[in-house]
py3Dmol code that shows the C-alpha trace and the ligand (Angstrom):
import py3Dmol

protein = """\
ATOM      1  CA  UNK A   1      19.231   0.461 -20.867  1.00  0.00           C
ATOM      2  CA  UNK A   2      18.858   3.743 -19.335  1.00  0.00           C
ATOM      3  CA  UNK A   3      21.487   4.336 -17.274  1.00  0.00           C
ATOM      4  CA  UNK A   4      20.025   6.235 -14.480  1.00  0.00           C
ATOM      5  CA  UNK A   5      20.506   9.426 -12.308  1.00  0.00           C
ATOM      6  CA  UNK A   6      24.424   9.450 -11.083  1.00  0.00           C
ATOM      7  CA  UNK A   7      25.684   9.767  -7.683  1.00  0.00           C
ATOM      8  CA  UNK A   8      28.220  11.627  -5.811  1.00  0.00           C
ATOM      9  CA  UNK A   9      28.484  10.241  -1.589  1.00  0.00           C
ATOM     10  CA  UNK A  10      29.967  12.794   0.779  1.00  0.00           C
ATOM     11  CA  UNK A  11      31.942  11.409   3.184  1.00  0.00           C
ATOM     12  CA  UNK A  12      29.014  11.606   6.274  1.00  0.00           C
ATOM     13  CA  UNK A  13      26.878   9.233   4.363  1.00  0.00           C
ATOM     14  CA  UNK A  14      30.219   6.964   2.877  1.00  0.00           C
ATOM     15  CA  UNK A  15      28.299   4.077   3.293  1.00  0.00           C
ATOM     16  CA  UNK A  16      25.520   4.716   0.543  1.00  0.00           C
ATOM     17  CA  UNK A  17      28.107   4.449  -1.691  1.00  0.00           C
ATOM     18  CA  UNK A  18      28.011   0.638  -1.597  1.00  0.00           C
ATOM     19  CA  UNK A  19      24.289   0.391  -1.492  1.00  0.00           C
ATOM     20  CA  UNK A  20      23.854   2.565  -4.611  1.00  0.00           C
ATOM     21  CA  UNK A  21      26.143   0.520  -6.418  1.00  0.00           C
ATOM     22  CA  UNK A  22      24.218  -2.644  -5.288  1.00  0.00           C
ATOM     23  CA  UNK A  23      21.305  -0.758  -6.494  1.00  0.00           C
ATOM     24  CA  UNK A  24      23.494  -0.357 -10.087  1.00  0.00           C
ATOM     25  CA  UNK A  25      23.988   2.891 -10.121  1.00  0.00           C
ATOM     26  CA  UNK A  26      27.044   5.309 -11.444  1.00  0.00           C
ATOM     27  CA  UNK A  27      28.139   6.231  -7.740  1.00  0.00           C
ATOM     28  CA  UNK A  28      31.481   8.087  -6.836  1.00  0.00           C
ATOM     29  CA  UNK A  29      32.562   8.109  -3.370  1.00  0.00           C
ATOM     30  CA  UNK A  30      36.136   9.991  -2.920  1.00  0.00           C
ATOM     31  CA  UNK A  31      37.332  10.344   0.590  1.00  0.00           C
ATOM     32  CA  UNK A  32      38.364  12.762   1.719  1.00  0.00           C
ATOM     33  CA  UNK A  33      37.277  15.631  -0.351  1.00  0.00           C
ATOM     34  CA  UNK A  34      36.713  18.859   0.133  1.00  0.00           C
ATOM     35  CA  UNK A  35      33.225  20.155  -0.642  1.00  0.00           C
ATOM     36  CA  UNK A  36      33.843  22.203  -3.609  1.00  0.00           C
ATOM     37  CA  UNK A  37      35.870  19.097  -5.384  1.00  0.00           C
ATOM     38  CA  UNK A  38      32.479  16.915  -4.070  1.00  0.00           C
ATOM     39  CA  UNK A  39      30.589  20.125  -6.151  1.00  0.00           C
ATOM     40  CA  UNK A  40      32.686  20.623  -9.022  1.00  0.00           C
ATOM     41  CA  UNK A  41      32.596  16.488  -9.770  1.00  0.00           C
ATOM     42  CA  UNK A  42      28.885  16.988  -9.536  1.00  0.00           C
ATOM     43  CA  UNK A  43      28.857  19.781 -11.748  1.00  0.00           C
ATOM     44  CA  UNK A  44      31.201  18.337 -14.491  1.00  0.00           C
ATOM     45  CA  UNK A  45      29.633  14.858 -14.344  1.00  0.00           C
ATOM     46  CA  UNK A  46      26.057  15.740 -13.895  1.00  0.00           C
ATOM     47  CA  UNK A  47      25.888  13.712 -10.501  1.00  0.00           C
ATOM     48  CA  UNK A  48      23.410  14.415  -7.258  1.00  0.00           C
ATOM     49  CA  UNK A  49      25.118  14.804  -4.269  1.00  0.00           C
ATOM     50  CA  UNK A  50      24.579  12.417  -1.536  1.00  0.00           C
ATOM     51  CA  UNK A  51      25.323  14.166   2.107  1.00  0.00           C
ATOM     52  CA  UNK A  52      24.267  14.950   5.722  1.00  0.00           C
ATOM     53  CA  UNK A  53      25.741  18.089   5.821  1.00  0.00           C
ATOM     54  CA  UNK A  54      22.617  21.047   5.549  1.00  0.00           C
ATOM     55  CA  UNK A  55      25.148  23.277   4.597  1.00  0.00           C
ATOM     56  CA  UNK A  56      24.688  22.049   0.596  1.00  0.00           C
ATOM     57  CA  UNK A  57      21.381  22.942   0.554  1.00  0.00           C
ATOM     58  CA  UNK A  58      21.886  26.253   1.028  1.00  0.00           C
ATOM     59  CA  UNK A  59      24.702  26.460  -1.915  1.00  0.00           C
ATOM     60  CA  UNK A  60      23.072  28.847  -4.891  1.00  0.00           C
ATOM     61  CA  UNK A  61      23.192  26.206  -7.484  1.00  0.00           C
ATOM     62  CA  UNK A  62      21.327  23.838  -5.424  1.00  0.00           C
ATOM     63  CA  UNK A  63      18.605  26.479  -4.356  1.00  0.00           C
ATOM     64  CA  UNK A  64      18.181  27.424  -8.091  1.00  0.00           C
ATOM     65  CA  UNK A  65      18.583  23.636  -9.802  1.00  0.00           C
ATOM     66  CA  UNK A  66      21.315  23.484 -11.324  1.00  0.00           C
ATOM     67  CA  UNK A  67      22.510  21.043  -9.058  1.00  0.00           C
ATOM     68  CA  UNK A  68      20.427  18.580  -6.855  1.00  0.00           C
ATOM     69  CA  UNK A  69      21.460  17.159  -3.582  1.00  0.00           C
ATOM     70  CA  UNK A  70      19.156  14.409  -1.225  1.00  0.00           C
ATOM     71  CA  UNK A  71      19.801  15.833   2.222  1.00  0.00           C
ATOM     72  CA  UNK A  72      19.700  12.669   4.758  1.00  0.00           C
ATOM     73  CA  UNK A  73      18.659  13.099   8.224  1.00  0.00           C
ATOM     74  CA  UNK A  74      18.323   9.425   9.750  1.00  0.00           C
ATOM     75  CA  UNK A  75      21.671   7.951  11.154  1.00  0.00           C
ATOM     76  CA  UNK A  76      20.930   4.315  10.718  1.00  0.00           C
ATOM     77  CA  UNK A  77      22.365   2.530   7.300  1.00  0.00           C
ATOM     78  CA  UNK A  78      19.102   1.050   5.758  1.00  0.00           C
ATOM     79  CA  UNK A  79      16.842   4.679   7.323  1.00  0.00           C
ATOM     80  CA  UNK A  80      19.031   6.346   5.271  1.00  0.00           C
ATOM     81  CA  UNK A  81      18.998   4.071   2.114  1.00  0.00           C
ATOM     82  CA  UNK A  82      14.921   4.417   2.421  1.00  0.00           C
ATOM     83  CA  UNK A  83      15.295   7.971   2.379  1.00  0.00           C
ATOM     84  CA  UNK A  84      17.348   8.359  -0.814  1.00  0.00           C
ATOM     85  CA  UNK A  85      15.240   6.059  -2.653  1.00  0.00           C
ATOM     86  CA  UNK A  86      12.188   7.702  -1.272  1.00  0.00           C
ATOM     87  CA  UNK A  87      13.840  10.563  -2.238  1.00  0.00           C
ATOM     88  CA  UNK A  88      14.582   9.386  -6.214  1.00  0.00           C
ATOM     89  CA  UNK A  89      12.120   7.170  -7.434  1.00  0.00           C
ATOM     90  CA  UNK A  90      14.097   4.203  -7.147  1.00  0.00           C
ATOM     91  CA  UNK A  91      14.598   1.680  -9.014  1.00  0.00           C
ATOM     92  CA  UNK A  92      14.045  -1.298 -11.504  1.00  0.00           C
ATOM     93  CA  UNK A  93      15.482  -4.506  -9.544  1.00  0.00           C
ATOM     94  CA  UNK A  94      16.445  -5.551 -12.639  1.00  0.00           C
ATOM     95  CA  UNK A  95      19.714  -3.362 -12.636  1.00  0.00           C
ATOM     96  CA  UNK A  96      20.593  -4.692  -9.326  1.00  0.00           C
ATOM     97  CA  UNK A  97      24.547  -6.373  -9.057  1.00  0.00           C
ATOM     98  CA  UNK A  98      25.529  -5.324 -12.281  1.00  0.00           C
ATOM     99  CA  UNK A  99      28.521  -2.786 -10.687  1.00  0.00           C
ATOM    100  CA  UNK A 100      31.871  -3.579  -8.851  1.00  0.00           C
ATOM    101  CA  UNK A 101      30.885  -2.820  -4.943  1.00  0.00           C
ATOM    102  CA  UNK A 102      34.902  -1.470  -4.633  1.00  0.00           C
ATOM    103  CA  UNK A 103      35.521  -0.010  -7.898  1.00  0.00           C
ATOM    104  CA  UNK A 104      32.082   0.899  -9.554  1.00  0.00           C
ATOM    105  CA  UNK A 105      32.881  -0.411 -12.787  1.00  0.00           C
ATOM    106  CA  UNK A 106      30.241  -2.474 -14.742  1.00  0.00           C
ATOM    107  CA  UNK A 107      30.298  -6.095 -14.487  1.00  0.00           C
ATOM    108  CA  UNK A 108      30.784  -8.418 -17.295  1.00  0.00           C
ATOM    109  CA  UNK A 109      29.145 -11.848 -17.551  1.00  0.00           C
ATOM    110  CA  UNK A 110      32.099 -14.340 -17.095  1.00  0.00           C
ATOM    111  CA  UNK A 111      32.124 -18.172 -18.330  1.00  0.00           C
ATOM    112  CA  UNK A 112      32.140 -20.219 -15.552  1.00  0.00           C
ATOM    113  CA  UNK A 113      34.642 -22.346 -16.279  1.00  0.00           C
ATOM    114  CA  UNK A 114      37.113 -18.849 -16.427  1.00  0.00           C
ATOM    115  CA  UNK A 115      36.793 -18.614 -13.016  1.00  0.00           C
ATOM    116  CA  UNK A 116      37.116 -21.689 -11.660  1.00  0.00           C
ATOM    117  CA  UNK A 117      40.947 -20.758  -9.958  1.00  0.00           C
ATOM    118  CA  UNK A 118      39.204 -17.803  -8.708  1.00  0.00           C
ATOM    119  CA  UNK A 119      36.406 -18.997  -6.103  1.00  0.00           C
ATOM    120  CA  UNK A 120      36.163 -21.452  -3.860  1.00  0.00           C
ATOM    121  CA  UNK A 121      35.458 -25.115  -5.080  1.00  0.00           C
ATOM    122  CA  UNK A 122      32.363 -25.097  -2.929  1.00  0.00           C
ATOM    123  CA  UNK A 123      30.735 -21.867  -4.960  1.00  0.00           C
ATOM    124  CA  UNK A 124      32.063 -23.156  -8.121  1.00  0.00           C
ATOM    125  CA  UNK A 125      29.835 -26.603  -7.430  1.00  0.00           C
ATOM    126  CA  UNK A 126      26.935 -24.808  -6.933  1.00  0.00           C
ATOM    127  CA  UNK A 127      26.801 -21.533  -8.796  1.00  0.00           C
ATOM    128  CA  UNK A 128      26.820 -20.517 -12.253  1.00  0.00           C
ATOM    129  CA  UNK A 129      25.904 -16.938 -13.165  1.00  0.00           C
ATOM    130  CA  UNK A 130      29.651 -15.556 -12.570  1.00  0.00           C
ATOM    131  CA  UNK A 131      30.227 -12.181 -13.077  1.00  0.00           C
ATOM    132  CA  UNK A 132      33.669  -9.890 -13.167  1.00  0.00           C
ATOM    133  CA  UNK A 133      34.786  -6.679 -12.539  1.00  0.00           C
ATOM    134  CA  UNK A 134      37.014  -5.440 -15.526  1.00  0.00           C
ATOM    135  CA  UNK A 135      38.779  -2.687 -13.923  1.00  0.00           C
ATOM    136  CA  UNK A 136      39.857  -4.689 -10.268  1.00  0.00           C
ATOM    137  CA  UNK A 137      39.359  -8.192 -11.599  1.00  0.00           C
ATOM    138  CA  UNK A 138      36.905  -9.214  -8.516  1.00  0.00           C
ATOM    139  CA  UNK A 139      34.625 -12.044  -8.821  1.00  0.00           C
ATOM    140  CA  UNK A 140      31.074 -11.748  -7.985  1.00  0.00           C
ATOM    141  CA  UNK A 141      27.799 -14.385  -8.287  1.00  0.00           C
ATOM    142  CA  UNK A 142      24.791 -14.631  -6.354  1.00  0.00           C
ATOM    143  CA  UNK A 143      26.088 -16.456  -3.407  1.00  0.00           C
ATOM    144  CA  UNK A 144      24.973 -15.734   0.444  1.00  0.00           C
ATOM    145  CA  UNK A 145      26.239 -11.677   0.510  1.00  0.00           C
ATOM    146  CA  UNK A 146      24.439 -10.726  -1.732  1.00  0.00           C
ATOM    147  CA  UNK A 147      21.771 -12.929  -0.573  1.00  0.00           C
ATOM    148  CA  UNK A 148      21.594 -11.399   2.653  1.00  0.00           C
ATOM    149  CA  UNK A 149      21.829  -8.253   1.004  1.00  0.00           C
ATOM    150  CA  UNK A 150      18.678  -8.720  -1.349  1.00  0.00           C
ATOM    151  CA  UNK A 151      16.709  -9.346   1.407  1.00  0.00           C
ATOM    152  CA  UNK A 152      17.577  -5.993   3.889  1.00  0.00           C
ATOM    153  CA  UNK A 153      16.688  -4.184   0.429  1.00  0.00           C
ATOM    154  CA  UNK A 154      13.872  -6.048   0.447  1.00  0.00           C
ATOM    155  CA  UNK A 155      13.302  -4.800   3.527  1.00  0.00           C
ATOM    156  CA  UNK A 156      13.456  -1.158   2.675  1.00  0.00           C
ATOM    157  CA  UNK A 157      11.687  -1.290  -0.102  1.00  0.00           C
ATOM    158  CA  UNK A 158       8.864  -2.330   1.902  1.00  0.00           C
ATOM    159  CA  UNK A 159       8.872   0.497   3.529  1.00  0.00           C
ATOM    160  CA  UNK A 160       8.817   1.058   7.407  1.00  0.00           C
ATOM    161  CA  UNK A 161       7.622  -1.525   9.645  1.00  0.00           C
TER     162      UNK A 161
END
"""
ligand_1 = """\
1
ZN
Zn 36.127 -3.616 -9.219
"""
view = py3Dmol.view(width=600, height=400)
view.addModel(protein, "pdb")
view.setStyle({"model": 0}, {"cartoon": {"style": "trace"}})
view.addModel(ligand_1, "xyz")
view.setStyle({"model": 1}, {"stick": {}})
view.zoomTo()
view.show()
Protein backbone atom coordinates (compact mmCIF):
# COMPACT_ATOMS: atom_id res chain seq x y z
CA UNK A 1 0.00 0.00 0.00
CA UNK A 2 1.14 3.38 -0.75
CA UNK A 3 2.15 4.89 2.12
CA UNK A 4 1.15 8.40 1.68
CA UNK A 5 2.45 12.06 1.95
CA UNK A 6 4.28 12.40 5.61
CA UNK A 7 3.65 14.89 8.19
CA UNK A 8 5.50 17.13 10.41
CA UNK A 9 2.79 19.22 13.26
CA UNK A 10 4.21 22.44 14.65
CA UNK A 11 3.40 22.96 17.92
CA UNK A 12 0.28 25.76 17.12
CA UNK A 13 -1.63 23.08 15.38
CA UNK A 14 -0.34 19.99 18.08
CA UNK A 15 -3.55 18.62 17.88
CA UNK A 16 -3.54 17.46 14.09
CA UNK A 17 -1.08 15.29 15.08
CA UNK A 18 -3.61 12.81 16.48
CA UNK A 19 -6.09 13.25 13.72
CA UNK A 20 -3.50 12.52 11.00
CA UNK A 21 -2.55 9.50 12.64
CA UNK A 22 -6.27 8.47 12.89
CA UNK A 23 -6.28 9.29 9.31
CA UNK A 24 -3.00 6.64 9.05
CA UNK A 25 -0.61 8.73 8.21
CA UNK A 26 3.42 8.96 9.02
CA UNK A 27 2.93 12.11 11.39
CA UNK A 28 5.72 13.53 13.75
CA UNK A 29 4.76 15.90 16.33
CA UNK A 30 7.93 16.98 18.64
CA UNK A 31 7.23 19.59 21.21
CA UNK A 32 8.87 21.89 21.68
CA UNK A 33 11.01 22.48 18.71
CA UNK A 34 12.49 25.09 17.31
CA UNK A 35 11.55 25.90 13.72
CA UNK A 36 14.63 25.05 11.94
CA UNK A 37 14.73 21.37 13.79
CA UNK A 38 10.65 21.34 12.62
CA UNK A 39 12.52 22.28 8.90
CA UNK A 40 15.47 20.23 8.90
CA UNK A 41 13.13 16.91 10.00
CA UNK A 42 11.08 17.95 7.05
CA UNK A 43 13.88 18.24 4.86
CA UNK A 44 15.69 14.94 5.85
CA UNK A 45 12.44 12.93 6.00
CA UNK A 46 10.61 14.37 3.11
CA UNK A 47 7.62 15.48 5.45
CA UNK A 48 5.02 18.66 4.89
CA UNK A 49 4.91 20.84 7.58
CA UNK A 50 1.77 21.29 9.43
CA UNK A 51 1.62 25.00 11.19
CA UNK A 52 -0.23 28.30 11.89
CA UNK A 53 2.62 30.27 11.92
CA UNK A 54 2.73 32.52 8.24
CA UNK A 55 6.14 32.97 8.90
CA UNK A 56 6.96 29.31 6.99
CA UNK A 57 5.53 30.36 4.06
CA UNK A 58 7.73 32.86 3.45
CA UNK A 59 10.96 30.47 4.08
CA UNK A 60 12.89 30.16 0.42
CA UNK A 61 12.51 26.48 0.20
CA UNK A 62 8.89 26.64 0.67
CA UNK A 63 8.41 29.59 -1.90
CA UNK A 64 10.51 27.59 -4.47
CA UNK A 65 9.15 23.73 -3.60
CA UNK A 66 11.44 22.13 -2.18
CA UNK A 67 9.54 21.96 0.80
CA UNK A 68 5.67 22.19 1.21
CA UNK A 69 3.85 23.45 4.20
CA UNK A 70 -0.42 23.64 4.62
CA UNK A 71 -0.74 27.00 6.32
CA UNK A 72 -4.01 26.72 8.70
CA UNK A 73 -6.01 29.67 9.48
CA UNK A 74 -9.27 28.35 11.36
CA UNK A 75 -8.83 27.89 15.23
CA UNK A 76 -11.39 25.23 15.79
CA UNK A 77 -10.04 21.34 15.85
CA UNK A 78 -12.25 19.70 13.09
CA UNK A 79 -12.05 23.60 10.76
CA UNK A 80 -8.69 22.93 10.81
CA UNK A 81 -8.67 19.11 10.04
CA UNK A 82 -11.08 20.15 6.89
CA UNK A 83 -8.57 22.47 5.83
CA UNK A 84 -5.57 20.12 5.68
CA UNK A 85 -7.45 17.54 3.97
CA UNK A 86 -8.92 20.09 1.67
CA UNK A 87 -5.64 21.08 1.41
CA UNK A 88 -4.06 17.30 0.42
CA UNK A 89 -6.40 15.28 -1.28
CA UNK A 90 -7.21 13.20 1.51
CA UNK A 91 -7.64 10.07 1.90
CA UNK A 92 -8.70 6.34 1.33
CA UNK A 93 -10.79 5.39 4.64
CA UNK A 94 -9.41 2.31 4.22
CA UNK A 95 -6.02 3.31 5.95
CA UNK A 96 -7.89 4.69 8.80
CA UNK A 97 -6.67 3.18 12.64
CA UNK A 98 -3.89 1.41 11.39
CA UNK A 99 -1.19 3.84 13.58
CA UNK A 100 -0.52 4.15 17.41
CA UNK A 101 -2.48 7.64 18.32
CA UNK A 102 0.69 8.19 21.10
CA UNK A 103 3.53 6.72 19.39
CA UNK A 104 2.79 6.63 15.54
CA UNK A 105 3.97 3.29 15.03
CA UNK A 106 1.97 0.86 12.76
CA UNK A 107 -0.43 -1.40 14.28
CA UNK A 108 -0.28 -5.07 14.12
CA UNK A 109 -3.35 -7.33 13.99
CA UNK A 110 -3.35 -9.11 17.46
CA UNK A 111 -5.19 -12.59 18.29
CA UNK A 112 -7.79 -11.96 20.46
CA UNK A 113 -7.28 -14.28 22.84
CA UNK A 114 -3.47 -12.39 23.38
CA UNK A 115 -5.13 -9.72 24.76
CA UNK A 116 -7.53 -10.85 26.85
CA UNK A 117 -5.40 -9.55 30.34
CA UNK A 118 -5.17 -6.40 28.51
CA UNK A 119 -8.86 -4.91 28.09
CA UNK A 120 -11.63 -4.91 29.95
CA UNK A 121 -13.82 -8.16 30.15
CA UNK A 122 -16.71 -6.14 28.82
CA UNK A 123 -14.69 -5.20 25.32
CA UNK A 124 -13.21 -8.55 25.24
CA UNK A 125 -17.09 -10.05 25.15
CA UNK A 126 -17.95 -8.06 22.47
CA UNK A 127 -15.07 -7.18 20.20
CA UNK A 128 -12.78 -9.01 18.09
CA UNK A 129 -10.63 -7.12 15.58
CA UNK A 130 -7.75 -6.30 18.28
CA UNK A 131 -5.01 -4.47 17.21
CA UNK A 132 -1.41 -3.49 18.99
CA UNK A 133 1.02 -1.03 18.98
CA UNK A 134 4.58 -2.68 18.75
CA UNK A 135 6.66 0.08 19.90
CA UNK A 136 4.32 1.22 23.33
CA UNK A 137 2.41 -2.03 23.58
CA UNK A 138 -1.19 -0.13 23.60
CA UNK A 139 -4.24 -1.93 22.73
CA UNK A 140 -6.62 -0.62 20.28
CA UNK A 141 -10.15 -2.14 18.56
CA UNK A 142 -13.05 -0.47 17.28
CA UNK A 143 -14.81 0.25 20.46
CA UNK A 144 -16.85 3.68 21.26
CA UNK A 145 -13.52 6.28 20.76
CA UNK A 146 -12.96 5.56 17.88
CA UNK A 147 -16.54 5.30 17.21
CA UNK A 148 -17.19 8.69 18.12
CA UNK A 149 -14.27 9.59 16.30
CA UNK A 150 -15.38 8.02 12.83
CA UNK A 151 -18.28 9.88 12.92
CA UNK A 152 -16.78 13.81 13.59
CA UNK A 153 -14.54 12.66 10.48
CA UNK A 154 -17.46 11.82 8.99
CA UNK A 155 -18.46 14.97 9.63
CA UNK A 156 -15.65 16.79 7.96
CA UNK A 157 -15.50 14.95 5.24
CA UNK A 158 -18.83 16.10 4.44
CA UNK A 159 -17.79 19.19 4.20
CA UNK A 160 -19.30 22.38 5.90
CA UNK A 161 -22.73 22.43 7.07
ZN1 LIG B 1 2.23 3.24 20.55
Amino acid sequence: MDPGPKFIVDNNVGRLAKWLRVLGFDTLFINPIADEDLLAIARRDGRIIVTKDRAFLRRREVIDGRLKVVFVRSNDRLGQLREVIEALNLPAPDRWFSRCLACNAPLTAVPKAEVADQVPPYVYATQNGFQRCPSCGRVYWPGTHWERMRAELQTVMAGPE
